[in-house]
Legacy VTK file of the C-alpha trace (Angstrom):
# vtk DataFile Version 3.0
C-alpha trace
ASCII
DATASET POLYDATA
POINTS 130 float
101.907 59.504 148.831
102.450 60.090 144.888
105.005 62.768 145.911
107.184 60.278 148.102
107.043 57.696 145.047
108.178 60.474 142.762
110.908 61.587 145.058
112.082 57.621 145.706
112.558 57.284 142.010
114.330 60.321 141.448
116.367 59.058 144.276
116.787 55.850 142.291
117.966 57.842 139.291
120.820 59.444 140.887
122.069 56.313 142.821
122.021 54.797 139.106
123.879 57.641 138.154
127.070 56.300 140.951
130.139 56.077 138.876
130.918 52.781 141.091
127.894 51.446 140.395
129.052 51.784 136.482
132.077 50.094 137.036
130.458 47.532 138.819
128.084 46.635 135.868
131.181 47.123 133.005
133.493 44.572 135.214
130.647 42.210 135.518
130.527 42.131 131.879
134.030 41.884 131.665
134.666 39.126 133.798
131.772 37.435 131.947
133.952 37.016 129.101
137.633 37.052 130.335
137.158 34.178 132.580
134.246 32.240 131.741
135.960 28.504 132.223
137.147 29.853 135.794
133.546 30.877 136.143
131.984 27.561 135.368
134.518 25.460 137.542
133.486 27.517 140.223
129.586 26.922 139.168
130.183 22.855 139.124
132.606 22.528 142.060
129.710 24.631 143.918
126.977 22.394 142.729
129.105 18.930 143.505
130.002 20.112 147.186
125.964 20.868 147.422
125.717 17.534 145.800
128.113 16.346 148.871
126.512 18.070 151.732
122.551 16.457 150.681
124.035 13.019 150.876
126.129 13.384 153.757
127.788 16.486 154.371
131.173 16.264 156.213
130.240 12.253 156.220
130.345 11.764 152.799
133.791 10.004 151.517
134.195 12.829 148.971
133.620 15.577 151.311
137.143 17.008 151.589
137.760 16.611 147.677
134.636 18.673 147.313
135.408 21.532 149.632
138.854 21.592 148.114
137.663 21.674 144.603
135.217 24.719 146.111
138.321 26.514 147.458
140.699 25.906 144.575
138.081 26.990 141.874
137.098 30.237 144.104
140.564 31.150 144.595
141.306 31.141 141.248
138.385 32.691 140.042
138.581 35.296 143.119
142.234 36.002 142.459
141.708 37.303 139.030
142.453 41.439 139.060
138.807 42.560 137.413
137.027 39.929 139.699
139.246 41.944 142.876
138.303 45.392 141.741
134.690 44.101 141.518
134.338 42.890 144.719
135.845 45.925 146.280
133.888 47.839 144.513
130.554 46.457 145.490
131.476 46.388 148.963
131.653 50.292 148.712
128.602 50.608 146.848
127.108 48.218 149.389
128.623 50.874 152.348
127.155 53.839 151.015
124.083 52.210 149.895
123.214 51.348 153.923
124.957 54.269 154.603
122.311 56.601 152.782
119.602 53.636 154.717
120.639 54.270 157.741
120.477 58.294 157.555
117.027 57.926 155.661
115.860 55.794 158.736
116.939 57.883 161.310
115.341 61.086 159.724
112.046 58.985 159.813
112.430 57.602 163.619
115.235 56.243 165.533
112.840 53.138 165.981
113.318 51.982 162.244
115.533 49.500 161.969
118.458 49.585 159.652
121.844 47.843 158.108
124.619 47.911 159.965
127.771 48.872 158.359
127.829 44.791 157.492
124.371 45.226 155.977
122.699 43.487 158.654
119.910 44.504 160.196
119.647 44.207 164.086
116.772 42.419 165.590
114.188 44.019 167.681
113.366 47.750 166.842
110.046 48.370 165.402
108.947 51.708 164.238
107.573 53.986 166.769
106.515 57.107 165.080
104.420 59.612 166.921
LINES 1 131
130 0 1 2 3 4 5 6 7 8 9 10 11 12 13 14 15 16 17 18 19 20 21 22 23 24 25 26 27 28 29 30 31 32 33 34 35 36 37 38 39 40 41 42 43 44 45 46 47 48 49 50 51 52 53 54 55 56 57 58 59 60 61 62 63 64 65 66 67 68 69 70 71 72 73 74 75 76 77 78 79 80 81 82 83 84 85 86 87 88 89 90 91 92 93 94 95 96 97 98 99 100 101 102 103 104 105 106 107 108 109 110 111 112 113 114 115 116 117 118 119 120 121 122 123 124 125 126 127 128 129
């Protein structure tokens, strides 16, 4: 069992090693401190439309200002180029990452359940190794 631990953190190593991966941690920095008012308008309008949906949800009198502010603030935040190269980034990562899962799991049993290409598992499956 030591040997499999050994081998899953060598694994870990090179995965760390991912030049997207990189990126992904250097934008996040970035985008720390290029847009950090977009970043907390997104924060509070996120927190006020949680605000509006425990004391009422779509009920509540404020409800479409809230989602609005949500939207507006996102969009703006979303719309920003480092925040777009970001996200697409992690969404490959994210690809190969279940990617690499879903080979692992097969090698192992075609029983094992693994993500999807939308990183969802399905339900059912149980391992059924012989």
């Amino acid at each position: 069992m030591t040997e499999i631990i050994i081998k899953a953190y060598d694994v870990l190593e090179e995965i760390l090693k991912d030049s997207k991966l990189k990126e992904i941690k250097i934008l996040n920095q970035n985008i720390d401190h290029l847009y950090p008012n977009e970043i907390k308008a997104f924060e509070e309008a996120k927190i006020y439309y949680q605000k509006i949906m425990d004391e009422g949800g779509k009920y509540h009198p404020d409800y479409k200002d809230a989602i609005k502010r949500l939207s507006e603030s996102k969009k703006n935040l979303y719309e920003q180029p480092e925040v777009k190269k970001y996200l697409s980034l992690e969404l490959a990562f994210e690809t190969e990452l279940n990617e690499f899962l879903n080979e692992l799991s097969k090698t192992v049993s075609d029983h094992v359940p693994a993500p999807n290409k939308f990183g969802m598992i399905k339900k059912g499956g149980s391992c059924h190794v012989h």
